[in-house]
C-alpha positions in Angstrom: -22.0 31.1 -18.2 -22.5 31.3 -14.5 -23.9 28.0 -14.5 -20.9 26.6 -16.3 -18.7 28.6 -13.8 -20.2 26.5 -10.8 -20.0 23.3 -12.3 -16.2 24.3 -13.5 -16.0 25.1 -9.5 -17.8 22.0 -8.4 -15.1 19.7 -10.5 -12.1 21.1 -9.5 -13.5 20.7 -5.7 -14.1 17.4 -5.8 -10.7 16.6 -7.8 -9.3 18.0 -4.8 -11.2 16.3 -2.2 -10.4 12.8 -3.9 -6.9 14.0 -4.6 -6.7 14.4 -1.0 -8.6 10.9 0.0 -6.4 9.1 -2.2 -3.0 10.9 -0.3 -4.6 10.1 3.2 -5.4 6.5 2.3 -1.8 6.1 0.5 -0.8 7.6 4.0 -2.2 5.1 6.1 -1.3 2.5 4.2 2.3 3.2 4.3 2.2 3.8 8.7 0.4 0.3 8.8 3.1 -1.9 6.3 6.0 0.7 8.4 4.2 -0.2 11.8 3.8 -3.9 10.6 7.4 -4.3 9.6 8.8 -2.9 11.9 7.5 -5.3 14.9 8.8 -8.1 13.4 12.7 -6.4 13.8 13.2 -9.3 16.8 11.8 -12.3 14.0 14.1 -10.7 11.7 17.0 -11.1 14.3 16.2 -14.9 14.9 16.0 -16.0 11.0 19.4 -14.2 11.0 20.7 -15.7 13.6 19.8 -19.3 12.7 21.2 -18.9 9.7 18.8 -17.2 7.1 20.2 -15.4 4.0 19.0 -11.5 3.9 17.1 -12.9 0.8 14.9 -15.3 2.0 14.4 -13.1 5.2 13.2 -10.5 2.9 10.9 -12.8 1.3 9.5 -13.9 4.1 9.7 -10.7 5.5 7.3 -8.9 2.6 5.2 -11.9 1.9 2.0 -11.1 4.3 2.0 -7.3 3.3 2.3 -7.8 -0.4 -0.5 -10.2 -0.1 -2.5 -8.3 2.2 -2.2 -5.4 -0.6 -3.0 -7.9 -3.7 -6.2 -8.9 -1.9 -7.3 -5.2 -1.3 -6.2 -4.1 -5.0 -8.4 -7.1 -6.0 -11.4 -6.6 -3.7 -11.3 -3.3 -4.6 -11.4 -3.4 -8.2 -14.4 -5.9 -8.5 -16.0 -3.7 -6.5 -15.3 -0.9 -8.3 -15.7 -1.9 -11.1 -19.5 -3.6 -9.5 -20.1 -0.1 -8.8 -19.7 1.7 -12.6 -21.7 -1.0 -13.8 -24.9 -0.7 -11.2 -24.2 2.7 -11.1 -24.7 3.9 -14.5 -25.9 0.1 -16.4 -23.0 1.0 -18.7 -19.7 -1.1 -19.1 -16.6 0.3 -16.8 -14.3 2.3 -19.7 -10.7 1.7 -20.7 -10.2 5.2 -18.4 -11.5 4.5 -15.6 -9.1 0.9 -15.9 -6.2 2.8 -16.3 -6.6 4.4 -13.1 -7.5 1.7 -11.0 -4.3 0.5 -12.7 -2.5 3.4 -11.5 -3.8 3.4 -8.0 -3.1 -0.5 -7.6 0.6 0.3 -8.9 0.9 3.5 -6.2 -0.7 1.2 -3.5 2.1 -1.6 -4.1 4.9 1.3 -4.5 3.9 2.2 -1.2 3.6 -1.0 0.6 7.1 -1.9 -0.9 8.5 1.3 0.5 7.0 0.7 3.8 8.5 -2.4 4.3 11.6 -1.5 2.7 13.0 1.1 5.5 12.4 -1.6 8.7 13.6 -4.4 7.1 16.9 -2.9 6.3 17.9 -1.2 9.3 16.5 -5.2 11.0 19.0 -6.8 8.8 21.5 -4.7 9.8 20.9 -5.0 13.3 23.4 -7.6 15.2 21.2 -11.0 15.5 22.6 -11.2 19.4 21.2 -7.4 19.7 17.4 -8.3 18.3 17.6 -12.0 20.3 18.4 -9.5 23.5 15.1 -7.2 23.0 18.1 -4.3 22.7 16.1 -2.8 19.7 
């Protein structure tokens, strides 16, 4: 029973300590997109300015992070997936898919988010304003 009592301990640690990698790595990702975004408020300004419609600024806008992100998701789950496979010479499970799943989808949810916030308060900054260096 005690033995069963540490590994019961052990499990719930470790849930923690991933639960709290997986916050701290959502974290970062959202300050770099945000950070990212954000310096491009001036850009924004011109493309308005010259005539761009707040949709294809927004395209353009979120192009380079959301492809930054697919490349990670994807790197990231060939690797992972490398890793089950040399790790324990078994095949990955439809589990363990369904979570890399779910962390690919809170990734992009993030990285949407982060670029969400700057590039709406850029578009609604006045194009004269951004081409100034005022923001």
């Amino acid at each position: 029973a005690r033995d069963l009592d540490f590994l019961s301990l052990s499990f719930w640690v470790a849930m923690a300590v991933s639960a709290v990698a997986n916050f701290l790595s959502l974290a970062g990702i959202y300050a770099v997109m945000a950070f990212t975004a954000a310096q491009r408020t001036r850009e924004i300004g011109i493309r308005v300015a010259l005539g761009g419609t707040a949709d294809r600024v927004v395209r353009a806008i979120f192009r380079k992070p959301l492809t930054q992100v697919a490349t990670g998701i994807a790197v990231g789950a060939l690797l992972s997936i490398a890793l089950v496979h040399v790790g324990e010479g078994t095949r990955i499970t439809a589990g363990s898919l369904v979570v890399l799943g779910l962390y690919a989808l809170a990734m992009t949810a993030v990285c949407l988010t982060a670029c969400i916030v700057p590039t709406r308060r850029a578009l609604g900054v006045q194009p004269t304003e951004a081409l100034r260096g005022v923001v």
